[in-house]
N, C-alpha and C positions, 0 to 999 in steps of 0.2 A: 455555586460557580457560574459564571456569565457564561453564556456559549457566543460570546462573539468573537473567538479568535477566530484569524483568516490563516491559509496556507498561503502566504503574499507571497503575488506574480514577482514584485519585485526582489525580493530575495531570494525564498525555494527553488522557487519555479521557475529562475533564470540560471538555476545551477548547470542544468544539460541542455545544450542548443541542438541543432541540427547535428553541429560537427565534433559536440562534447569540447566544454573549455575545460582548461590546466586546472579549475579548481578540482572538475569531475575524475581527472586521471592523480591528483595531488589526495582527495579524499575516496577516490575508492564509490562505489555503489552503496554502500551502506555509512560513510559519511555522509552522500549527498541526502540520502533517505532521512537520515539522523537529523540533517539539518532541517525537515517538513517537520520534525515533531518540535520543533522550540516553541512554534506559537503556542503549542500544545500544553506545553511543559509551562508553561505560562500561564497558561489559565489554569493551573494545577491539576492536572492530567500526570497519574504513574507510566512513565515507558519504561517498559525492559527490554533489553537487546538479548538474544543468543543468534552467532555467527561462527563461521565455523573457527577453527586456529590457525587455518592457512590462507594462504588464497589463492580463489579460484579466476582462472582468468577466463572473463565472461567477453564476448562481441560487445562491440559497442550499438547492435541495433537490439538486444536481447537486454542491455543493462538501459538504457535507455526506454522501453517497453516498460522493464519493471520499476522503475522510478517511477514513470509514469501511472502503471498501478495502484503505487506507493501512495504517491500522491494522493490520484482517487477514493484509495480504502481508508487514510488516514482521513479526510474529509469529509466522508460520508460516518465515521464512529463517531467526530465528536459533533457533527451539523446535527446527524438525524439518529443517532442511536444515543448520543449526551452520554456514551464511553466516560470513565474518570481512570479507567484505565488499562492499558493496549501491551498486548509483547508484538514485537517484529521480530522476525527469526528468517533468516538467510541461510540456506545450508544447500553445499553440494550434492545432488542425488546421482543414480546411476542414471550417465550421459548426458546429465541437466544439472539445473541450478531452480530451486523453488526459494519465494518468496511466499511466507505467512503473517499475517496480521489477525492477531485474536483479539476482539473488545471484552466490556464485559454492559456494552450497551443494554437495550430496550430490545434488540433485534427483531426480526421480523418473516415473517416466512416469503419466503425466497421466491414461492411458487406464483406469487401476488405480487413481486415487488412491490410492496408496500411499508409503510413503516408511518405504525402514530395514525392512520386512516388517509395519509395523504399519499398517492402516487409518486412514485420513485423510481429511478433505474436505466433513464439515457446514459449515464455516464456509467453507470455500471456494464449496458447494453454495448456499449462501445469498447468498454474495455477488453468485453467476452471475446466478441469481433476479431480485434486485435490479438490478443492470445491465441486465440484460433488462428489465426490468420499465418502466426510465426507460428504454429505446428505445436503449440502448448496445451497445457489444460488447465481450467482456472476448478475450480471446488469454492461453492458457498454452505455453509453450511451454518444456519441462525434457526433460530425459532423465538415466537415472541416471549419476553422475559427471560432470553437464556444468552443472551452475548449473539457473537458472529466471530466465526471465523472464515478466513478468506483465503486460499492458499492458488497460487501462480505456480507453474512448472512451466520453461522453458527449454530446450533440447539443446545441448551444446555440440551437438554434432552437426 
């Protein structure tokens, strides 16, 4: 499998603007997410989805943080852990809404951001940040040759 699929700016990544467009509120959070994994699916990458059966209605600065996650974690499985294949899982929790991305990459231990011997982790850095910043918690959890998992919690109160 080629690992040069992109998460293109110009399709994904124009799905949530500033102000969230009709397609963001037409698909939902986990359509817009859905649509990050096409490249994916492309280069022959398995995605599974588990979401909840209802829905939950998330702020637009809280769903828009975890698209942007989304994004992030989907990019980083299949750049630098060469994932073949990822679940997303979106689910309701008490008072919040978590997003999970499990690979079953190269992984890498967390405590080094590292992965493969090269330096990694601004965009991960950033993301922590941000989580933090909206009062969440993010959870890495990889080890090398064992996957990663990456779970988001946001508070919807």
């Amino acid at each position: 499998m080629s690992h040069s699929a992109t998460l293109e700016q110009g399709s994904a990544g124009s799905v949530i603007t500033d102000d969230l467009t009709d397609e963001f509120h037409t698909l939902g959070l986990a359509g817009c997410i859905d649509k990050l994994t096409v490249p994916l699916r492309r280069e022959g990458v398995s995605v599974h989805w588990e979401t909840p059966h209802h829905g939950v209605e998330i702020p637009a600065s809280s769903a828009g943080l975890l698209y942007q996650a989304a994004q992030e974690t989907l990019a980083n499985a299949f750049k630098y852990a060469h994932a073949t294949d990822l679940t997303v899982r979106l689910a309701a929790v008490y008072h919040g809404v978590r997003l999970t991305v499990t690979d079953n990459g190269v992984g890498f231990n967390p405590a080094s951001q590292s992965a493969g011997g090269r330096k990694h982790g601004y965009g991960v850095h950033l993301m922590t940040m941000a989580v933090h910043q909206a009062h969440g918690t993010i959870a890495i959890d990889s080890a090398p040759g064992k996957g990663t998992r990456v779970s988001i919690t946001l508070p919807l109160d």
